[in-house]
C-alpha positions as a printed NumPy array, in Angstrom:
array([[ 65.381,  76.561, 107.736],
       [ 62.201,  78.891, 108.49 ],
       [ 60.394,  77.962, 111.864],
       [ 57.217,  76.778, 112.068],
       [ 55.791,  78.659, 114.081],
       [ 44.085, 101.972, 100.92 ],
       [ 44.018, 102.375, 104.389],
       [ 40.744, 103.927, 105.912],
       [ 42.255, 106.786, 107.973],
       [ 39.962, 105.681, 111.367],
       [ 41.994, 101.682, 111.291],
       [ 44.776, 101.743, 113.416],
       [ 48.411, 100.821, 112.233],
       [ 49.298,  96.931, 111.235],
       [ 51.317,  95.321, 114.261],
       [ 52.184,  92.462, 111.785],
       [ 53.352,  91.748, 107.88 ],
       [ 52.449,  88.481, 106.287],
       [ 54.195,  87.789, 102.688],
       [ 53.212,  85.634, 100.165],
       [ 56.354,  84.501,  98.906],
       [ 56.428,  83.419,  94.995],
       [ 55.573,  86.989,  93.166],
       [ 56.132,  88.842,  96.297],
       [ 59.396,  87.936,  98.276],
       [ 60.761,  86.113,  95.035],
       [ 60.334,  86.75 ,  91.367],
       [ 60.412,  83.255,  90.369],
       [ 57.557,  82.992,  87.93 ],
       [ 59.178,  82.328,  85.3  ],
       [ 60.642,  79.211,  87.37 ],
       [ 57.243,  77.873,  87.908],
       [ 56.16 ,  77.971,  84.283],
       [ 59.263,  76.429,  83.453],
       [ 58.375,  73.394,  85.8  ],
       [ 54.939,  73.285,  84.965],
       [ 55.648,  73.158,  81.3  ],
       [ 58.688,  70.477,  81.705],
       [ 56.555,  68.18 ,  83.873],
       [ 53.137,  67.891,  81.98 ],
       [ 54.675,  67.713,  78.625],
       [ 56.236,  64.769,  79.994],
       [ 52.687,  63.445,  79.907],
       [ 51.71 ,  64.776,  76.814],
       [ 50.11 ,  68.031,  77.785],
       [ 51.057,  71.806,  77.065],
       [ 50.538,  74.668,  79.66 ],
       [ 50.401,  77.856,  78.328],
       [ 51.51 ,  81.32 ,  80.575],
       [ 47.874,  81.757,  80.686],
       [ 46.807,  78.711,  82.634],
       [ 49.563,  79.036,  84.853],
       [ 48.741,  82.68 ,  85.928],
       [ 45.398,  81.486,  86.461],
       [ 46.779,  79.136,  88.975],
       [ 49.401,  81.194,  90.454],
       [ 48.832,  81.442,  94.541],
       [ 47.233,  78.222,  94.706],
       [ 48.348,  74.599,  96.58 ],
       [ 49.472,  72.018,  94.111],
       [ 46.845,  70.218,  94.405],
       [ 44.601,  72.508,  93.219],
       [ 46.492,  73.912,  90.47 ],
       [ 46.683,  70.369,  89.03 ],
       [ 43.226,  70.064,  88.943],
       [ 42.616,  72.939,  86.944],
       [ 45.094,  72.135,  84.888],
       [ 44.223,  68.36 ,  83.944],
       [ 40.964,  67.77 ,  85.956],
       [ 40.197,  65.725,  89.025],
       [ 42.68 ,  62.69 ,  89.522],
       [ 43.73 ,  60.272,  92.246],
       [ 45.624,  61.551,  95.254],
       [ 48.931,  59.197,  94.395],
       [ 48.724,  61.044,  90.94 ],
       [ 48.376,  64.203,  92.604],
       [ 52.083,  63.746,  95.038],
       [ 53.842,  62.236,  92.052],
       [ 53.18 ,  65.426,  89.919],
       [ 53.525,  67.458,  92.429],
       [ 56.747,  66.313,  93.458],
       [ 58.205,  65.78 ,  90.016],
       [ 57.543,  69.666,  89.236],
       [ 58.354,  71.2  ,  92.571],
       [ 61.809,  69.546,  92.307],
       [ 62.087,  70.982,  88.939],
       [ 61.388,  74.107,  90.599],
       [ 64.038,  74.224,  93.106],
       [ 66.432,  73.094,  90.804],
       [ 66.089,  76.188,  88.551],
       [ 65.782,  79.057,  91.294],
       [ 69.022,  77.63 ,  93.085],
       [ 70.52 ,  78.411,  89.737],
       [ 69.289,  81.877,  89.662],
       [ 67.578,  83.298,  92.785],
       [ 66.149,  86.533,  92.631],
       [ 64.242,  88.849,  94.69 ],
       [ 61.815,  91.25 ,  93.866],
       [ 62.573,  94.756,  93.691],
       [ 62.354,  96.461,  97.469],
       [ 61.534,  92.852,  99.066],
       [ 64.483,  92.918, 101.482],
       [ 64.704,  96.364, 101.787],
       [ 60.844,  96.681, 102.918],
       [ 61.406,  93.756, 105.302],
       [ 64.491,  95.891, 106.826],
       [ 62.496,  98.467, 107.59 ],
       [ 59.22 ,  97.12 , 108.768],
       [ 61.251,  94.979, 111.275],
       [ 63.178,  98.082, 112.364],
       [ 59.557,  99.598, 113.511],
       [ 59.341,  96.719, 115.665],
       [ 56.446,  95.046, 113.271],
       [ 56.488,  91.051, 113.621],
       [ 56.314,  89.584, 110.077],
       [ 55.672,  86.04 , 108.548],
       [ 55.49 ,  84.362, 105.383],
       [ 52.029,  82.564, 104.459],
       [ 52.794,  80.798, 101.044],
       [ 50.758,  77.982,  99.12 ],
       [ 54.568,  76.611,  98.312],
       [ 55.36 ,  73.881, 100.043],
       [ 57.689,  73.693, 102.874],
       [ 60.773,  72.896, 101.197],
       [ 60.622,  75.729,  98.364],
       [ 59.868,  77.77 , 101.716],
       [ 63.145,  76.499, 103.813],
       [ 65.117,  77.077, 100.496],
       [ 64.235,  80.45 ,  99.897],
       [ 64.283,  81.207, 103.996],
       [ 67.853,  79.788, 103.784],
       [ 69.408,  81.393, 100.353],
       [ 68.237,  84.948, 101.816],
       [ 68.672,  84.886, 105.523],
       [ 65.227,  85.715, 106.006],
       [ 65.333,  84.93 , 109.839],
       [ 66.877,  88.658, 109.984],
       [ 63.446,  89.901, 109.586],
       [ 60.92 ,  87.292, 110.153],
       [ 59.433,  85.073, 112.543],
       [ 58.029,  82.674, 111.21 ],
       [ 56.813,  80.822, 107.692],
       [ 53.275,  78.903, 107.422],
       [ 53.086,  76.929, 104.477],
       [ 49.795,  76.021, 102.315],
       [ 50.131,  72.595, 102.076],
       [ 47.796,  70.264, 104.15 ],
       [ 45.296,  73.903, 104.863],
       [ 42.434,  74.511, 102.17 ],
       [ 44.049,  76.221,  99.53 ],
       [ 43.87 ,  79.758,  98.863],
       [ 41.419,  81.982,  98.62 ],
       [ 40.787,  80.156, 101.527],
       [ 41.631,  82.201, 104.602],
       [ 42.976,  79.457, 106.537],
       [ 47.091,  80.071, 105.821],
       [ 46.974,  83.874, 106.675],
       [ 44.879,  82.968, 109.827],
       [ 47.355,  80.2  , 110.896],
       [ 50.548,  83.359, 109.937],
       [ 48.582,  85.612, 112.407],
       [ 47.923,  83.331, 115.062],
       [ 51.877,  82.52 , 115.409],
       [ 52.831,  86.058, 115.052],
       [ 50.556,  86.298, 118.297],
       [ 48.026,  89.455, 116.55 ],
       [ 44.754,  89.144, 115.688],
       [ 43.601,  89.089, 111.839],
       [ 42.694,  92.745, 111.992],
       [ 46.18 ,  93.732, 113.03 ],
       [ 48.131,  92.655, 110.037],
       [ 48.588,  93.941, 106.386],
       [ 49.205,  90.974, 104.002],
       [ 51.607,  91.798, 100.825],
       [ 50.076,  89.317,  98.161],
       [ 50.314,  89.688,  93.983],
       [ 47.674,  86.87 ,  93.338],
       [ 43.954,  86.758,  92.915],
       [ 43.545,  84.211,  94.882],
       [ 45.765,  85.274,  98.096],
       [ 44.328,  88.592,  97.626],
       [ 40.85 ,  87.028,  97.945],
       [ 42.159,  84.93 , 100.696],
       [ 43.556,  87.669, 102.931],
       [ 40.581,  89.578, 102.436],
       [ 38.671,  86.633, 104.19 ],
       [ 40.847,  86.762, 106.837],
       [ 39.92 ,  90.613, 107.41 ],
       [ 43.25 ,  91.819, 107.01 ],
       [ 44.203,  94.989, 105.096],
       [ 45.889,  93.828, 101.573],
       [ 48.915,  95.423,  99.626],
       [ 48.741,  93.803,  95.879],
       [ 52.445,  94.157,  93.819],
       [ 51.616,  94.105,  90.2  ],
       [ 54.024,  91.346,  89.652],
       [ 51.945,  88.52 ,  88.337],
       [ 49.043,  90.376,  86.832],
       [ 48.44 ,  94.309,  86.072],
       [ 48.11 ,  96.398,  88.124],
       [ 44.444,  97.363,  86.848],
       [ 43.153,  93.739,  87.377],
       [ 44.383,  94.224,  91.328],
       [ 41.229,  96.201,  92.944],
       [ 40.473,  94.176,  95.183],
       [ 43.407,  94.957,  97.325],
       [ 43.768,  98.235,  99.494],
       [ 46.61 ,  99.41 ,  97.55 ],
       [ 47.983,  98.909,  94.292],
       [ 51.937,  99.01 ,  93.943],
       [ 54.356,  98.41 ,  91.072],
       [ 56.731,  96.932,  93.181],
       [ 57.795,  97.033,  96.694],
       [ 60.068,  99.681,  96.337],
       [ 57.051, 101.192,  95.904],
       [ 55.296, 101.215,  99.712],
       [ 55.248, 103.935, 101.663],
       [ 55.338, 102.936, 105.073],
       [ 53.444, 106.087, 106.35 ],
       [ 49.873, 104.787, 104.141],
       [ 50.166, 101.77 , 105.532]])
């Protein structure tokens, strides 16, 4: 179970890593459309890839209010439950990681950089991914969205660099959604974008722009 708990040449090196973990860590989009779809045609609505990339990187909550509009909290949990269990039960099935995650982890760690996961996922998705890949081999700790403001809110990557102990300014966030990108940005951290979830063209707003995470080059960063 996890614990709670383009560079500009003048910046000096990150001391910490915070991952997003859905995109980044985990290629389990397809997973979350899946469980999107499943649980609002249940209630007669259809959600297309589109409005779920639109989404992607945001709390529950939120997500289900641009989905279907503004609805009681008790609505809200049920959905949210309903299609988070969905989730889990499909990525246990078929877990995979994203190209380079674990091998990037590896070697950040072995530089002595401390790392965390800040994900809008709630803490259960977090715990089973945490648990299905060992992650405490190369990370601290794992924050999780729910309960902060959502992203691009700051507030998750804030709470990830206040238990890794290093200020804001002293970690690099790996993201592949608008809205964490946005988020980390806030936070005045240095952001890596992995064209995962949207192209790599629509990513500008991060640092650096890389296919995957096989991709990173540990000297730019």
């Amino acid at each position: 179970m996890a614990p709670e708990g383009d560079p500009i040449s003048n910046v000096a090196p990150p001391r910490g890593a915070i991952w997003d973990m859905d995109g980044v860590i985990v290629d389990s989009e397809h997973h979350h459309l899946a469980a999107w779809q499943a649980t609002f045609a249940a209630r007669g609505r259809r959600v297309t890839p589109e409005e779920f990339r639109a989404t992607f990187g945001m709390t529950n909550d939120r997500a289900i209010e641009a989905l279907i509009g503004p609805v009681d909290q008790a609505t809200l949990d049920a959905v949210a439950a309903e299609k988070e269990e969905r989730f889990r039960a499909g990525f246990r099935e078929n877990p995979t990681l994203v190209n380079g995650a674990l091998r990037l982890a590896e070697r950040l760690a072995a530089t002595g950089i401390r790392q965390a996961i800040a994900s809008s996922a709630p803490t259960e998705n977090i715990d089973l991914v945490w648990d299905l890949f060992d992650l405490d081999r190369f990370f601290v700790c794992a924050v999780s969205g729910v309960g902060l403001p959502s992203k691009p809110n700051p507030d998750v990557f804030e709470e990830a660099a206040r238990r890794l102990g290093l200020p804001p300014a002293e970690c690099v966030v790996f993201e592949d959604a608008f809205a964490g990108i946005a988020g980390a940005r806030a936070a005045g951290m240095r952001v890596v974008a992995v064209a995962t979830t949207h192209d790599a063209a629509d990513l500008s707003a991060a640092d650096l722009v890389v296919p995957d995470l096989s991709e990173v080059d540990l000297t730019r960063l």
